[in-house]
N, C-alpha and C positions, 0 to 999 in steps of 0.2 A: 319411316313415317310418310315422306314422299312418293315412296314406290308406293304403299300400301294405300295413299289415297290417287294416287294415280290408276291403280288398277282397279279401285270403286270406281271412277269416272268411265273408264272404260266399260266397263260391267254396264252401271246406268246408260249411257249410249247406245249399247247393244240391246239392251231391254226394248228401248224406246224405238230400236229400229226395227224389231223382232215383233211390238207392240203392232205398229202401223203396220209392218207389212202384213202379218195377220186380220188384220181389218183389212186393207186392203183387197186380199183375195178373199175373203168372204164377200165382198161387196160387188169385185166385176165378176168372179168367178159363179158365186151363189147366187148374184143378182137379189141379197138379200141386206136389213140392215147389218151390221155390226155388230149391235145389242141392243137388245130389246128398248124404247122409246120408257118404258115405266122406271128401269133402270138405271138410265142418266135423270131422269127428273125427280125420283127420288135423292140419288148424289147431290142432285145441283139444291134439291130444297136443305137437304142440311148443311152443303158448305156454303150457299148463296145465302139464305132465308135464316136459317138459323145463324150466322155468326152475323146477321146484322145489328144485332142489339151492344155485341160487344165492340165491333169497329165504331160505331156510330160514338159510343159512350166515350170509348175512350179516344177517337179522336177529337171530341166536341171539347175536352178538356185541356190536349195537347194544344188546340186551336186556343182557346181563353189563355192558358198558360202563356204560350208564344208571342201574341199579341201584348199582353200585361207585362214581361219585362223587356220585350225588344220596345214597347212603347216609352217605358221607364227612361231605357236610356238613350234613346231617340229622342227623348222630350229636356233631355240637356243641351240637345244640340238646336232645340224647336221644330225638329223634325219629322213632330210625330204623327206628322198626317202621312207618312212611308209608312207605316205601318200595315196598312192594307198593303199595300206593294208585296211589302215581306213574305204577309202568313200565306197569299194567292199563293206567290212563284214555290214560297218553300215549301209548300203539300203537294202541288201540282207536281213538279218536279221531282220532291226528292220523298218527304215524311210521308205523303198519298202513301205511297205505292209501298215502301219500305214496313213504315208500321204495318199496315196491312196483310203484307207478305210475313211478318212476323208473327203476329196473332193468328192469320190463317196456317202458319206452320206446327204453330202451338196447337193449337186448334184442332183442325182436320187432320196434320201430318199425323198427327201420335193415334188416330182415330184410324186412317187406315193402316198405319201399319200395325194396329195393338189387331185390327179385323183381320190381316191377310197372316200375319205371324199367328192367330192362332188357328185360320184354315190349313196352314205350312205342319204348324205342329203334329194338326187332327191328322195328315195325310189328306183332305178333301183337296188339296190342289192337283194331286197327284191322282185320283180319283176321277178327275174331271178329265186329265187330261187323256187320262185309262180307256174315257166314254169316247173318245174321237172330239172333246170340245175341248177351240184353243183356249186354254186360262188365260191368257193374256188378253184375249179379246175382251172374255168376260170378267176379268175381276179390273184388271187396269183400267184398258179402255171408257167406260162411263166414270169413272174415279177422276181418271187423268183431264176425260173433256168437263166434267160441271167445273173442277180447278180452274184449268184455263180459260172458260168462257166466264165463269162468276166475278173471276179474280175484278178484272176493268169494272163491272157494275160497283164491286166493292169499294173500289177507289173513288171513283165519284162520289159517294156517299161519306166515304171516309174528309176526299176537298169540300164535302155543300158545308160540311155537320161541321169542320175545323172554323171555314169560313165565317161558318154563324156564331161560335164559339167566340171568335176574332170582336165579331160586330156586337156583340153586348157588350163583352167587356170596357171596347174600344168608346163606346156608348156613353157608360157609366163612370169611365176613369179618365178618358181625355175629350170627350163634348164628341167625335165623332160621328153624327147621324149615320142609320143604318143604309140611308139610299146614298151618301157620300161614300160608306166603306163600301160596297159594293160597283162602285160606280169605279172606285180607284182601284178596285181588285178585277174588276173585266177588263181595265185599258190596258191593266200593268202585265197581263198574262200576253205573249206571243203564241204564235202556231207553235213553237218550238217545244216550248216548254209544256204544252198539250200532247203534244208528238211523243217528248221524251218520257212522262209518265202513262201515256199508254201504252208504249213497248216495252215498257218495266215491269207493269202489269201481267202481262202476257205473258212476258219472260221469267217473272218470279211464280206464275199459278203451275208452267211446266215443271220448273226444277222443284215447286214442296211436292205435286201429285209425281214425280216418278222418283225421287227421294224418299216415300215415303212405302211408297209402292216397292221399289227395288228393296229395303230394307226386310217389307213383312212377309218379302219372297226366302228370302237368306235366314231367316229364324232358324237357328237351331237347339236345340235345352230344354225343352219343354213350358212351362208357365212362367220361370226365369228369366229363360232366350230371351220370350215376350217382351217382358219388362223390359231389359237390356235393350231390345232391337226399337222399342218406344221410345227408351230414352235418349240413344243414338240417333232415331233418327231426328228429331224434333233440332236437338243441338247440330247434325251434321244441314240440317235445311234451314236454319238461320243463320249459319255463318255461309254458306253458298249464298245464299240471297243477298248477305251483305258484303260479301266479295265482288258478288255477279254486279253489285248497285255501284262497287266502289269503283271495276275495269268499266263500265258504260259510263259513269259519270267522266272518267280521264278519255274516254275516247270520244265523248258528246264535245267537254270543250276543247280538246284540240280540230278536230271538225269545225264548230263554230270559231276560234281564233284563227 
């Protein structure tokens, strides 16, 4: 099982370096772009635009949640004006970027590989590449950049919508004014803790786009495979992102201690 996921890692690494250097010489060589400009903005409107209604939602609720019983029992100790402190550091930090990378894996992971698994199937990758066009440029590459460029936008959105989540509830159940939660959730955030959720960000939009991308390249079975390389990959790119969140989390605080 070791070996057989260590030689997935390796595969994915090679992809990704096979990826870039293909763009690359297209770009100094051809002195042309990559791919086509309609083609990442189409990616970026369905993984950026379209999964905003489900981040939003559901972290607006994780935020009200969080808030409602760390206040609960922060309010036995009279505490509960920390509570802003809490839900900032804990999104920004860690639930931002995490939940997001999860939904975005559920989401778009299973979305491109159910796309490229069944271009794999038809033989059209193999076709493309028949024509003298690298597939990697064209089917990864705009998949892989709207990923990791949207990914951070989502996170923000993911900490405003938690925050506000925080600020009614906090509102309604311990007298907290919403220009008080907020005031306590700007002081209580450091550069750090900004720092460390946006290179989580970053870091989780590469590993769901080429987790998900390696996967719908490897299809093999026909409408089955599909299925199977879907379902594989969605489960193999939320346990990586929460592996990758658990080694950056133990290497942020030993750094900072």
């Amino acid at each position: 099982m070791i070996r057989a996921a260590l030689q997935h890692l390796s595969s994915v690494v090679w992809l990704l370096i096979e990826t870039v250097q293909e763009m690359s010489d297209h770009v100094f060589f051809r002195r042309r772009m990559p791919f086509r400009p309609t083609h990442f903005f189409n990616q970026a409107d369905r993984t950026g635009v379209g999964s905003v209604p489900l981040v939003t939602l559901v972290s607006f609720f994780l935020g009200l949640t969080m808030a409602l019983l760390s206040g609960y029992v922060l309010k036995t100790f009279g505490q509960e004006r920390l509570v802003p402190n809490l839900v900032a550091i804990a999104f920004t930090r860690e639930l931002g970027p995490l939940i997001t990378g999860i939904m975005l894996a559920a989401r778009m992971g299973a979305a491109f590989t159910a796309e490229l698994g069944t271009m794999t199937v038809a033989e059209e990758v193999e076709a493309i590449e028949a024509m003298g066009i690298g597939p990697r440029r064209l089917l990864i590459g705009p998949r892989l950049a709207a990923v990791f460029l949207l990914m951070p936008c989502l996170v923000v959105m993911s900490d405003v919508t938690a925050l506000l989540g925080g600020q009614i509830i906090s509102k309604w159940a311990f007298n907290i004014s919403l220009l008080t939660f907020g005031d306590a959730a700007i002081h209580a955030l450091y550069f750090r803790d900004i720092a460390g959720g946006t290179i989580k960000s970053f870091m989780f939009g590469g590993i769901i786009g080429m987790v998900a991308c390696y996967k719908g390249l490897i299809v093999r079975g026909g409408a089955a495979g599909v299925g199977d390389a879907t379902t594989s990959s969605v489960v193999t790119a939320i346990t990586t992102v929460i592996a990758f969140d658990t080694l950056f989390n133990i290497v942020q605080t030993a750094l900072i201690a």
